[in-house]
Structures are given as structure tokens and as C-alpha cells.
N, C-alpha and C positions, 0 to 999 in steps of 0.2 A: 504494500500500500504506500502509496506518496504521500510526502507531508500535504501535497494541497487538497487530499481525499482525506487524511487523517483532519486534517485542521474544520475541512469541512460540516464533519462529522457533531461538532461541538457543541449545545446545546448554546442556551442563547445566555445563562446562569454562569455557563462557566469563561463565554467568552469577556461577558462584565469582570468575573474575577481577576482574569488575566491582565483586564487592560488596568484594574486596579495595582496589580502586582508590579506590572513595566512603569508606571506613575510612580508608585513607590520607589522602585528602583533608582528611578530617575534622577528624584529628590535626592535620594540619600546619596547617591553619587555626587550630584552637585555637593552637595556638605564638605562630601569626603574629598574631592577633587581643591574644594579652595585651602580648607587646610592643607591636603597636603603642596600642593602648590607653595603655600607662605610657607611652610617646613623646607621644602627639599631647598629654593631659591634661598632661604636663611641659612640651609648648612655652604650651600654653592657660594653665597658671599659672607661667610663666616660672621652670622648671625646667630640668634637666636629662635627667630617667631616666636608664635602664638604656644604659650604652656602656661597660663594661666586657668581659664576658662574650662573647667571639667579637667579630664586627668590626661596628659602633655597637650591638652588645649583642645581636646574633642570637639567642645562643645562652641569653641570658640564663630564658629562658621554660624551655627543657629544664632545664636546671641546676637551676631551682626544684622542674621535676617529680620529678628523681630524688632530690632535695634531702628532698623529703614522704615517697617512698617507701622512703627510709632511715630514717626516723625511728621515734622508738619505737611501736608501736600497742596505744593505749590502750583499755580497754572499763571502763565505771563500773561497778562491782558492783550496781547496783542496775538494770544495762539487763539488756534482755529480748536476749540473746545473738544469737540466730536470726533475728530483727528487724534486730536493729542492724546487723547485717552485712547484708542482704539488702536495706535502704531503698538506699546510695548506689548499688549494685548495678542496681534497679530504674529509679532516675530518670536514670542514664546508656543503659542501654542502650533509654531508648523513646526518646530523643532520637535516638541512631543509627538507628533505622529507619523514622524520619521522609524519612528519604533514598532510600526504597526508590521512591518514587513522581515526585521531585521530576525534572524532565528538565535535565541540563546541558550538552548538548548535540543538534545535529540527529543526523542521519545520519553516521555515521562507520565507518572501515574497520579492525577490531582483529581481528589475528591474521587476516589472510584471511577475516573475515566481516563483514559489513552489518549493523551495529545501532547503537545510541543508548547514552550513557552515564546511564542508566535503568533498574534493575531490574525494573521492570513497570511495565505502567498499568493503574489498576484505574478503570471505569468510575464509582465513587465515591470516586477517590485523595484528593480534600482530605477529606471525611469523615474518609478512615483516617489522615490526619495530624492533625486535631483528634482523635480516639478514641487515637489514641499518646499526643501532648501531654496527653492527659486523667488516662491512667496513668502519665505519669510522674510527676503530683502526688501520686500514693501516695506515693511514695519521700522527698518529703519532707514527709506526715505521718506515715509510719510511722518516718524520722527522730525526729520530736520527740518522737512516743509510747512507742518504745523508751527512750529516753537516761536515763529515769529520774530527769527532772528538770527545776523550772517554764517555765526560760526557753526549751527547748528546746521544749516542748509546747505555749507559747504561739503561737512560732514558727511549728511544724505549723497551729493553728489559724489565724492569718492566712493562712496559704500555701492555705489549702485554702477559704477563703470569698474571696481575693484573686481565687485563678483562676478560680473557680465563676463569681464576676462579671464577670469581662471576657473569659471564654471566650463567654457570651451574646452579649456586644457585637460578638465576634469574629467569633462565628458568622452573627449577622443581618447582620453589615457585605458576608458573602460571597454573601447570597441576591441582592444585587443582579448581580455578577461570574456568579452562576449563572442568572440570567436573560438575561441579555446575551450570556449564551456559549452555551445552550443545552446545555450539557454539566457534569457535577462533574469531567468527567477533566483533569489535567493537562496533558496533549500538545494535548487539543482545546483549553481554555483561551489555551494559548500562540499555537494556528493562528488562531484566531479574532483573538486580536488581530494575528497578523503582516495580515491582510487589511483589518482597518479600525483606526482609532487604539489606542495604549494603553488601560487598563481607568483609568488612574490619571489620564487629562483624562476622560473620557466618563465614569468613574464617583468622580467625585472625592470626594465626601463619604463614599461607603464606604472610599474610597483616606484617607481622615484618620481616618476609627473606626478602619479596622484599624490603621496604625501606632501609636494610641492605646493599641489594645486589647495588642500584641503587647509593648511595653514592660511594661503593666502582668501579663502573662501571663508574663514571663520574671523579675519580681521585680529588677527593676534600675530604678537613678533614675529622676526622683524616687519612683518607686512601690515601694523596697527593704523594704518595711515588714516582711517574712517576717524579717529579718535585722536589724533598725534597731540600732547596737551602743549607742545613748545609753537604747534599751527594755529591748533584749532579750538585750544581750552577742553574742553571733554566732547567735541566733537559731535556728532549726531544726539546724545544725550545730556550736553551741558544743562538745557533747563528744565531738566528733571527732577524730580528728588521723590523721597518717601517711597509709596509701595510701586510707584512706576519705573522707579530706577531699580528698586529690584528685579523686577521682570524683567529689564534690559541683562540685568547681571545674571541672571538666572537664563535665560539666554543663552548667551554668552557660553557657559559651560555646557547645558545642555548638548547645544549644537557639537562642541569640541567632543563629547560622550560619543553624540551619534556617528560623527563622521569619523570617530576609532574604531566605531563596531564595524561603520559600514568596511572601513580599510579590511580590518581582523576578519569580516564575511567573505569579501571579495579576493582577497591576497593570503591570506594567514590561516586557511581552513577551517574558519568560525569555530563554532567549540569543539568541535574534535582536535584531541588528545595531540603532543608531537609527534612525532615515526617513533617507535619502541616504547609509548606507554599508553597502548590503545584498550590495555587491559582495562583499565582507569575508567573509561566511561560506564562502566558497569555497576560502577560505584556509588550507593545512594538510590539505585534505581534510576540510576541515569542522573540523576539532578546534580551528579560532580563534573556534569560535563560545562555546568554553568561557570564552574572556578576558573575551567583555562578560558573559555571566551572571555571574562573580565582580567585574566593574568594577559592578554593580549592586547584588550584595550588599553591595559595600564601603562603597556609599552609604548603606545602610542601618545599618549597623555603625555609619558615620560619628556617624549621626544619634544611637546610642546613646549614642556615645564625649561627644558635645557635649551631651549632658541633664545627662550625669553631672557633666561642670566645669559648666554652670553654674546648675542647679533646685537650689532646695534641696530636703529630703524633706517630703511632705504629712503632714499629719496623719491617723490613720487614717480618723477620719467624714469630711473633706473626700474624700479619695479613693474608699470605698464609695458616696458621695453620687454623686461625681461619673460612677462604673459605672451607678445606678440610675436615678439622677435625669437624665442628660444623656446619655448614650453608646446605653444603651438606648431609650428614648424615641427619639432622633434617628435610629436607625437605623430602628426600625419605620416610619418617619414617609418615610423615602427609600427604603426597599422599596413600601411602598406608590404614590410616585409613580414609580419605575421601572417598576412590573409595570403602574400604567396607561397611562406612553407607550409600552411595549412592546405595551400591545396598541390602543392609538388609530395605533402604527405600522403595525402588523398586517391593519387595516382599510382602512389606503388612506391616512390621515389626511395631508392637503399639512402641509407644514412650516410653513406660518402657522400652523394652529390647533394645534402642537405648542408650536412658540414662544410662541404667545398660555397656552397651557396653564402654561406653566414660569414665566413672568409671572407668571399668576395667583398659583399657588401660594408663588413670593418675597413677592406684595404680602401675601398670609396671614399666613406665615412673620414678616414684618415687621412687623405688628400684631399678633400673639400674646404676638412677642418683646417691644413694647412698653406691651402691657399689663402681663404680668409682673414688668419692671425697674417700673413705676409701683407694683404691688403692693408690690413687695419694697420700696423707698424708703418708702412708708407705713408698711408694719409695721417699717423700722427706725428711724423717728424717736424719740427719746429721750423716754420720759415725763416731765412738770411733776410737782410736787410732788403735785399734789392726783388724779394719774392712778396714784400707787402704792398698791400695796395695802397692807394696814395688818391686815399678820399679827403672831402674837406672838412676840414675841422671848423668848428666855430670857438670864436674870442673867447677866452676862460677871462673871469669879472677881473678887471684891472691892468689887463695886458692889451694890449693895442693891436699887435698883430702876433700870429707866429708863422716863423717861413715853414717850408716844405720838409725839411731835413728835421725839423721837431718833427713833422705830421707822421713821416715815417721812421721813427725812434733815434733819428741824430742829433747831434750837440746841439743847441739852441745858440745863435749868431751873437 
């Protein structure tokens, strides 16, 4: 039986529990994810954090939550009311049903019945998790559009051309995972790798778009630029505060949770066990198989937790460059030799002329690249005297004239 006949199967009682249990989840993750975040960053910049607050500072993360939703709730006279409450509203709750497709376990037995802690599989499930992640970028451009004010609105605009670009990247990085698996669903995804290696060796250069792309898709280091406070003050949320700026902050992690699972589903063989401890999912009745898919998300987290101590933040054209000019390009460039040895496999093709194949295209790959760096070294050598141009300059206040030989960096007469 397939998860999407098992899932189907579920009565309408148990499908409410479950979507209760992934909410809960959720929550609790977020808690656990800020503390440890202010923990690992305090050990990384030989700090201390948060160990106050319950026992080494557990409790510290709720404290703050209820700490926001005490607080006074502010609206600028000048925001668009309806808006402004409806945007943190919006980008929270598409992050949560991002979770509806993601599988966190196999087969398990809740309440007397057989199913998966999985609210559906939809034969296009990553689809409807990029088309979620896509809406909840409204939320924070209608953020910065409401607030009635510039820094807020600029905000919005980077957040809404950030994601436009790296959701491309994101998305091309997944045609190869969809070629390879012959399915967009979820549960198939996972089966397919449980049968042959991970997606993240066999399909590794998409396995490094996507984590590129998914950083930059969640607006966190170095790619913060929705937010940069030396730009834009607090960016799309500056005139926030109380329980609406939590839901931005709640957010915020959510989304980072989702797009580790979704990476751990697609790449990392979702909760099935590594090679050699497959015994393991038997464990619990199946419900141990929950621990390695969140031992995998953590990894993922991890990797976010470590950009943030130590990248610093890019400048905005170096980062748009880097979506248009590199991430894109690269990815069409590895779908296309995916989908050829997929079908020179297809044919019969022996593994020499597969191998010889992959050869080929590195020794390409290698000479393109170093034509390019040769280009770019030419056009960045520094012009001679007699190689600039010799525009006109207008009077600097107090100086009456300057001849030619200032204009083009010589001695002044």
C-alpha cells in the first residue's frame, strides 16, 4: 500500500489530531530553535547567552514570546489598518502549511490506526510547498506597503525581488531530484532514495543550489538584506511591535524548520535511518524514525546558525548578481546534463560511456570557467594615464579653472 492510499484511509478525527501534533511540533521547534541559536552563536563568539530563564535558559525563548504579546500594540496613523494586521497574519500561517505534505515519519500506529505523521501526499507536494513559500512573500510586502512609511516599503521591495530570484534557483535546482525520482510527491521522493543513495551525493550540485537558494529564500545571513538595520532600520517590520512582530519572528523560524525538512525530504532521505542503521526504524513502532528526520533538520539549522556568526552581509548587487549571474545559469546547465544521462541510462548506455560522458562535460566546464576568470582579469586591469578618458570636469567651488592634465590625473599647472 502507498502512503497516499494509506494516508487516505484516515478518518476525519485522526486527520485533526495530526494536524494538531505538526502545530505543536512546530511551536516547540521554534522555542527550541531561538534558544539554541542565542546558545551555539554565544559559544561561536565566546559568550555566554541565555541561562537564566528555567534550567540553562529553556525557558528563556517563551518568556520573550509572552514578553511581545504583553506589550503595547502599536499601529502608525498613517498605515493602511486592514493590511497591516492581515500581512504578519498571512506570512505565518503559509509557513505552517508547508507541513501538510512534508512526511516525518514511516508507518506508525496512532490511536488504533495505520498511518504516517503526514497530512496528505499530493502527487505535486513540493510544487504546493514552493506555491505556499511563494504566498507567504505577500505578507511581507504587504508588510512594508501598509506601515506607511520608507524604510518599511523599501524593505517589502527587496523581500519581494530577493525571493522572486532565488525561488528560480530553487526551483531549477529541484528538476534534477525530479528527474531522478520520477515523481514530484514527497513519500515517493523519500522511497526512491531509501532504494538507491541519497539525492545529496548522486545529485550534489543541485544539493548546493538548493541550500544556497533556501538561505537566501528565508532572508537570513548573509542574505538579511529585507531587514539590513545599518539600511533599512528593521526593514519590512520596523513599525511593528507587540503580538504582530511576533508572528513576523515566528515566521521567520518556522519557514527556516520547513525548508530543513523540505532539504532532509528531498536530499537526505527524510526519516529513514543512514546506510547501516536501518535496523533502527523499527524502533518504537516506527515513531524512532521521527528522531533522525529532526537529527537532519538540525543539520540544516546548524548550517544557518554558522553563516550567521561568521559571513558578513553582501551587498545588494553582489547578491542579485550572484541569483542571476551564477545560481541560475548553473542550475540550467546541471538539469540539462542530468536529463541526458538519465536518458543515455535509459538506453542501455555501459557505464564507461556514462563516465566518459561526465569527463567530458568537467573538461568543458573547466575551460569555460577559465576562459572567463582570463576575461574578467583583463577587463580588471587598471588603466595608464593615457587609456582614460578625458571628459569634462566642472569648476570644484573656489578654483577658477583646471586644465586637462588634472582632468586626466596629472600634476595641476
Amino acid at each position: 500500500m502507498t502512503t497516499a492510499e494509506l494516508l487516505g484511509q484516515d478518518p476525519v478525527w485522526l486527520i485533526v489530531v495530526k494536524a494538531v501534533i505538526v502545530f505543536a511540533i512546530c511551536v516547540v521547534s521554534t522555542l527550541l530553535a531561538v534558544w539554541t541559536e542565542r546558545r551555539v552563536l554565544a559559544k561561536m563568539q565566546r559568550r555566554t547567552g541565555p541561562n537564566r530563564v528555567g534550567p540553562f535558559g529553556l525557558i528563556q525563548s517563551l518568556a520573550d514570546g509572552v514578553k511581545l504579546a504583553l506589550k503595547e500594540d502599536i499601529i502608525p496613523a498613517a498605515a493602511d489598518k486592514v493590511v497591516f494586521i492581515a500581512a504578519p497574519i498571512i506570512a505565518t500561517s503559509m509557513c505552517f502549511m508547508a507541513f501538510a505534505v512534508i512526511p516525518m515519519t514511516g508507518k506508525v500506529n496512532l490511536f488504533g490506526q495505520e498511518t504516517a505523521l503526514q497530512l496528505t501526499d499530493l502527487s505535486v507536494g513540493v510544487l504546493y510547498i514552493l506555491a505556499v513559500s511563494s504566498i507567504g512573500v505577500y505578507g511581507i510586502v504587504l508588510a512594508g506597503w501598509s506601515s506607511g512609511s520608507t524604510y518599511p516599503l523599501l524593505g517589502g521591495l527587496r523581500s519581494s525581488a530577493q525571493v522572486v530570484s532565488y525561488e528560480i534557483a530553487m526551483g531549477l535546482s529541484l528538476v534534477a531530484v525530479f528527474i531522478y525520482a520520477g515523481s514530484m510527491s514527497t513519500a515517493e521522493i523519500i522511497g526512491s532514495q531509501h532504494e538507491n543513495y541519497w539525492n545529496a551525493l548522486v545529485l550534489f550540485p543541485s544539493f548546493v543550489i538548493f541550500v544556497i537558494s533556501m538561505v537566501g529564500e528565508t532572508n537570513r545571513a548573509p542574505f538579511d538584506l529585507a531587514e539590513a538595520e545599518g539600511e533599512l532600520v528593521g526593514g519590512f517590520h520596523t513599525e511593528y511591535s507587540s503580538l504582530k512582530f511576533a508572528l513576523f519572528f515566528l515566521a521567520e523560524y518556522v519557514n527556516i524548520v520547513a525548508v530543513s525538512a523540505l532539504a532532509t525530504t528531498l536530499f537526505l532521505g527524510g526519516y529513514h535511518a543512514p546506510p547501516g542503521l536501518g535496523f533502527t526504524e523499527g524502533w518504537l513502532g516506527g515513531w524512532f524514525t521521527i528522531v533522525w528526520f529532526f537529527l537532519k533538520v538540525n543539520i540544516f539549522f546548524f548550517i544557518f546558525m554558522w553563516l550567521r556568526a561568521s559571513l558578513p552581509r553582501l551587498r545588494y548587487d553582489q547578491f542579485m548578481k550572484f541569483g542571476w549571474k551564477v545560481l541560475i545559469p548553473a542550475s540550467l546547465i546541471w538539469i540539462l546534463t542530468v536529463a541526458t544521462l538519465r536518458v543515455i541510462q535509459q538506453e542501455g548506455a555501459s557505464r564507461t560511456v556514462l563516465i566518459a560522458f561526465v569527463l567530458g562535460l568537467v573538461l568543458i566546464g573547466f575551460a569555460i570557467t577559465s576562459l572567463f576568470e582570463r576575461s574578467k582579469k583583463k577587463s580588471e586591469e587598471p588603466m595608464t594615464q593615457g587609456d582614460a578618458p578625458d571628459f569634462p570636469v566642472p569648476s570644484l567651488p573656489g578654483v577658477s579653472s583646471i586644465n586637462v592634465s588634472a582632468q586626466t590625473g596629472g600634476d595641476r599647472e
